[in-house]
N, C-alpha and C positions, 0 to 999 in steps of 0.2 A: 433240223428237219421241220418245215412249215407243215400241218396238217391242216386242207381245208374241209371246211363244212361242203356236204354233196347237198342240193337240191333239186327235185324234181318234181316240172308243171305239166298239164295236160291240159290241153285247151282245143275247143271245136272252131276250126275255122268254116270258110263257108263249105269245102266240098273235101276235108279232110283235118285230119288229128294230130294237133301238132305236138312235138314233147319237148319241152326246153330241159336239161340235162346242162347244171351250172355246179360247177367244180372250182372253187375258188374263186378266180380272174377269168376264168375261161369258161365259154356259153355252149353245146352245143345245141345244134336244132334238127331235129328230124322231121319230117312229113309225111305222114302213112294215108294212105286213101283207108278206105272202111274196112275192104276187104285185109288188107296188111294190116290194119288194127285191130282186127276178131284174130287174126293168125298170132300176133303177137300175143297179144290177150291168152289164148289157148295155150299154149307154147308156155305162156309164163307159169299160169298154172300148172302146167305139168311138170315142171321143173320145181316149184314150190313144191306140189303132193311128193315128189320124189323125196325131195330133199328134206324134208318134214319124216318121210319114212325110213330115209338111211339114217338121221339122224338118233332114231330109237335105236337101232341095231349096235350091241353091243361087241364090239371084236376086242376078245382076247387073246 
């Protein structure tokens, strides 16, 4: 089993945000206008604070 490195770029093009998302050999590219990039942005944080808070939650 090959494990590769993840890497992830964020870059301003002229009229949107682009995110290179490089998994080994293989590149992805996405393109968000502004709008989809404050949503994403948002979203991620919410999912971070969540997960940041289940993660103290002790189940026995």
């Amino acid at each position: 089993m090959h494990e590769f490195e993840r890497k992830i770029e964020v870059e301003i093009e002229r009229n949107r945000i682009r995110i290179n998302i490089f998994h080994g050999e293989d590149e992805q590219v996405i393109k968000l206008t502004l709008e989809e990039a404050e949503e994403l942005a948002e979203s991620l944080e919410k999912a971070l604070d969540d997960y940041s808070k289940r993660k103290q939650i002790r189940i026995d």
